[in-house]
Backbone as JSON Lines, residues from 0, in Angstrom:
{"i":0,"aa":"X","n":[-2.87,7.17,8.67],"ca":[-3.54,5.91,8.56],"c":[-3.52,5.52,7.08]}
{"i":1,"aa":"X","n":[-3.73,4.61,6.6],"ca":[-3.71,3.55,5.97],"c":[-4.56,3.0,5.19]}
{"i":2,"aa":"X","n":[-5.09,2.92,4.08],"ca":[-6.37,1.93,3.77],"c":[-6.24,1.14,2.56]}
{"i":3,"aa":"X","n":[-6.14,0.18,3.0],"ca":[-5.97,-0.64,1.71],"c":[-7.42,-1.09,0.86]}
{"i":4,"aa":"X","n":[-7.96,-0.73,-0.59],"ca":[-8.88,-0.84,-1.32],"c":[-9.04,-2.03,-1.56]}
{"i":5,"aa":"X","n":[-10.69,-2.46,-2.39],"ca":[-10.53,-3.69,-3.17],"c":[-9.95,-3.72,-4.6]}
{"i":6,"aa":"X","n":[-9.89,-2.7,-5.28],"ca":[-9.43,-2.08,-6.55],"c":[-7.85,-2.18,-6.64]}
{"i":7,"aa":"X","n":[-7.22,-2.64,-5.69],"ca":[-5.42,-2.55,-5.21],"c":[-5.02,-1.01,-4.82]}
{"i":8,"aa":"X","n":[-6.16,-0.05,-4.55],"ca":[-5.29,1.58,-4.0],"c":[-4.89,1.08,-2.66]}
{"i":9,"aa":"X","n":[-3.81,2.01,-2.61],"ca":[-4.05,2.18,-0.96],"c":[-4.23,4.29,-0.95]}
{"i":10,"aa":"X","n":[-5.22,4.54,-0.03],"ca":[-5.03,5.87,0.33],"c":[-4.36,5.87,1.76]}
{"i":11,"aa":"X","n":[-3.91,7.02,2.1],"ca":[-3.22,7.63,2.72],"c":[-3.78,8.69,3.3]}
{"i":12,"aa":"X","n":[-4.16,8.59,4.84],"ca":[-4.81,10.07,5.17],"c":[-4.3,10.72,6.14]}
{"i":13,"aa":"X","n":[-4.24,11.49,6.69],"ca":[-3.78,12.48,7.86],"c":[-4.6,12.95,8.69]}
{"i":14,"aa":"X","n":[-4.62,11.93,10.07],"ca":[-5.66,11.95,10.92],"c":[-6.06,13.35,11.6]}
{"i":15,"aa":"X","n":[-4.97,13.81,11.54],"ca":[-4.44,15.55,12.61],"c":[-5.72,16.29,11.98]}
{"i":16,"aa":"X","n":[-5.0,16.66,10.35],"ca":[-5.97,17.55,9.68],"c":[-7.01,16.98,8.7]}
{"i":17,"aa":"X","n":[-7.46,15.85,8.79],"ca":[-8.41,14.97,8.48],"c":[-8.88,15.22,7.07]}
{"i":18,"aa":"X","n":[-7.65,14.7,6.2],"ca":[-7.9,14.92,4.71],"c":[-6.91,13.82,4.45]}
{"i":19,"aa":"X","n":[-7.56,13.76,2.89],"ca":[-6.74,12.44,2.28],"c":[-5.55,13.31,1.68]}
{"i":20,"aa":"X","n":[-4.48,12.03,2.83],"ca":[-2.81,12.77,1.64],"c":[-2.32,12.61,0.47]}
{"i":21,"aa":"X","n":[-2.5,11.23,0.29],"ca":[-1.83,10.78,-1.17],"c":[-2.82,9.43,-1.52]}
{"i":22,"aa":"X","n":[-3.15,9.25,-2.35],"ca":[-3.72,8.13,-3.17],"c":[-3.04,7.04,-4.22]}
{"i":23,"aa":"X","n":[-2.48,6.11,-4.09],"ca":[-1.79,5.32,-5.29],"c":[-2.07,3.93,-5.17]}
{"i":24,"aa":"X","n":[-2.11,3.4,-6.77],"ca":[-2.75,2.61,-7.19],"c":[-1.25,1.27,-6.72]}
{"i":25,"aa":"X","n":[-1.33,0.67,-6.38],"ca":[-0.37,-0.4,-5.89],"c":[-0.38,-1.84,-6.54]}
{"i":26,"aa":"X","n":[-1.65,-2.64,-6.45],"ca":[-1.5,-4.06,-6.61],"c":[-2.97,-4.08,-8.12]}
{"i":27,"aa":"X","n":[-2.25,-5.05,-8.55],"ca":[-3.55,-4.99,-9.79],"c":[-4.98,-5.55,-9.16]}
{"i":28,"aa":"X","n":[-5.23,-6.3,-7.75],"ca":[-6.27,-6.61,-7.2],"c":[-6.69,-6.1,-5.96]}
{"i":29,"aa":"X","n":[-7.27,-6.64,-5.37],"ca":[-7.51,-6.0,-3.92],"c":[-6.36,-6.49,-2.71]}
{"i":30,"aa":"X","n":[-6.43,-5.52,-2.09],"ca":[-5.25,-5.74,-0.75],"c":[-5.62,-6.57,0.28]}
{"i":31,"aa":"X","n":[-4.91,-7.82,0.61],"ca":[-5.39,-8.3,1.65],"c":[-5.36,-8.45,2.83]}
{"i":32,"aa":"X","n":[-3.94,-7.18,2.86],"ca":[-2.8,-7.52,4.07],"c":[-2.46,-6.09,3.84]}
{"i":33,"aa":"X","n":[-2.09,-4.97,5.15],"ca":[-1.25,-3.55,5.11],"c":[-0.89,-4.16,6.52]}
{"i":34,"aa":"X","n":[0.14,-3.1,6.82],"ca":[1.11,-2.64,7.84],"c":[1.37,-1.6,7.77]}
{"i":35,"aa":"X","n":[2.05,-1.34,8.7],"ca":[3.03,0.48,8.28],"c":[3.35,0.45,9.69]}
{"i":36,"aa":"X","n":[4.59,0.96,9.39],"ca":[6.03,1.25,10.75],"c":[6.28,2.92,10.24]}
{"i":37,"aa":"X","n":[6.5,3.17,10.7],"ca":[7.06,4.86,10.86],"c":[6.79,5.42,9.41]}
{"i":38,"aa":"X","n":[7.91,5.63,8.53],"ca":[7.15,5.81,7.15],"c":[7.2,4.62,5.99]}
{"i":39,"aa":"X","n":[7.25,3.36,6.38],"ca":[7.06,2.09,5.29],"c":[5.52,1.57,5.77]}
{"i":40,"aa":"X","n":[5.36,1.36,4.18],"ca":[4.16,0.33,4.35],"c":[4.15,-0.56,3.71]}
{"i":41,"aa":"X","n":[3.81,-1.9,4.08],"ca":[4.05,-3.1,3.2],"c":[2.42,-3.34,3.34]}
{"i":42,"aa":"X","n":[2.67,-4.22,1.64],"ca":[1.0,-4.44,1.5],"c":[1.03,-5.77,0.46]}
{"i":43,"aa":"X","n":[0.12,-6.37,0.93],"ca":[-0.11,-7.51,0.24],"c":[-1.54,-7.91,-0.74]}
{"i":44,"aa":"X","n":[-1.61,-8.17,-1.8],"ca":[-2.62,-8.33,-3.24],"c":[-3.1,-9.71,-3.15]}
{"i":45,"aa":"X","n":[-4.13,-9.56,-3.79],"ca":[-4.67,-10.64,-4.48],"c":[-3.51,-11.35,-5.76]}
{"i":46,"aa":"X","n":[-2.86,-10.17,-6.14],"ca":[-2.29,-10.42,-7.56],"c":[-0.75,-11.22,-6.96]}
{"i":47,"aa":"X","n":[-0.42,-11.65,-5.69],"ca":[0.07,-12.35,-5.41],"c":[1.75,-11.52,-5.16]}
{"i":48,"aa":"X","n":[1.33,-10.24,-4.87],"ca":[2.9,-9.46,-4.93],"c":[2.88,-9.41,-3.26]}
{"i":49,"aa":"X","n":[3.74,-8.53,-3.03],"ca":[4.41,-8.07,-1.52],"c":[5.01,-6.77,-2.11]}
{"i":50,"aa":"X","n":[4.21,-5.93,-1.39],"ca":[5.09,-4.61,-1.91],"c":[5.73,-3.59,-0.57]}
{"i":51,"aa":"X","n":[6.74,-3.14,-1.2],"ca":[7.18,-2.63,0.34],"c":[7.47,-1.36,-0.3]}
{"i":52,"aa":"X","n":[6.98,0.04,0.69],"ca":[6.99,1.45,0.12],"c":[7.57,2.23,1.46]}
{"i":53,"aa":"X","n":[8.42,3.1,0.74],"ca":[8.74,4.29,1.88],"c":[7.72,5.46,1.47]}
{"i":54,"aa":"X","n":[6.83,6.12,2.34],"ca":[6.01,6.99,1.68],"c":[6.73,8.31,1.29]}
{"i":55,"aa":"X","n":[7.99,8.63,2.02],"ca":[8.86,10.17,1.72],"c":[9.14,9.51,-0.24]}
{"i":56,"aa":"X","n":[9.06,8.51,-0.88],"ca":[9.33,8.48,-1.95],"c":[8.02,8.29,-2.88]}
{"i":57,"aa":"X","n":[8.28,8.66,-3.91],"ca":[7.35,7.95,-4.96],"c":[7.26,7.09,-5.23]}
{"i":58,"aa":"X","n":[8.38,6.24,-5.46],"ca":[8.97,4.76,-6.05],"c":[8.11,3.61,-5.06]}
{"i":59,"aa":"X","n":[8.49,2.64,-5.56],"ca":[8.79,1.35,-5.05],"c":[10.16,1.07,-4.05]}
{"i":60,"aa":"X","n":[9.94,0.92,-3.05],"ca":[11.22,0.22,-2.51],"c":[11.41,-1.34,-3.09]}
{"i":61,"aa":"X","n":[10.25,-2.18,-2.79],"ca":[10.47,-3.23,-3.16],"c":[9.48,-4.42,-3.05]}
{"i":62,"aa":"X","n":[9.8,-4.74,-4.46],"ca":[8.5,-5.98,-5.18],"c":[8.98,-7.18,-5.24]}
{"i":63,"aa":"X","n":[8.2,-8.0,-4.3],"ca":[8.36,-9.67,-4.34],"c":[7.31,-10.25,-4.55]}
{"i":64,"aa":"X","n":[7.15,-11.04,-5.93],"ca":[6.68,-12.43,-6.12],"c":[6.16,-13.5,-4.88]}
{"i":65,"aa":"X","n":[5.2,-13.01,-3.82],"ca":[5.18,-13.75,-3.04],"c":[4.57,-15.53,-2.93]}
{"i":66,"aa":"X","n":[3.55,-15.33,-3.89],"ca":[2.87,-16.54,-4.59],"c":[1.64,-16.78,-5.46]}
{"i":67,"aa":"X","n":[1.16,-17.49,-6.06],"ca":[0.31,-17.85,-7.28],"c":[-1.0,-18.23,-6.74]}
{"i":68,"aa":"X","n":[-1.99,-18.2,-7.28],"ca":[-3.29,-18.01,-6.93],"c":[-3.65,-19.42,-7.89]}
């Protein structure tokens, strides 16, 4: 599962053995929008990005400019 913060984290937990997996800081505002398909999660900010993540990586897959506040 999934949780998108007001701070821009998203955590990451593992329902099975009910602990948090990974924690990372994503959008400079709060999230207003998650998804997640198998291992991508796309998430959407206040700070007006679109971010799209494979979780097997560290990186970024990919950052779009979605619009201005």
């Amino acid at each position: 599962m999934a949780l998108g913060l007001s701070r821009g984290d998203i955590t990451l937990l593992d329902i099975e053995k009910q602990v948090e997996d990974r924690y990372e800081t994503i959008h400079l505002g709060r999230i207003g929008s998650i998804g997640c398909t198998n291992n991508v999660i796309c998430s959407g900010g206040r700070d007006g990005f679109v971010s799209i993540r494979d979780i097997r990586q560290a990186e970024e897959v990919y950052r779009y400019k979605a619009h201005y506040q």
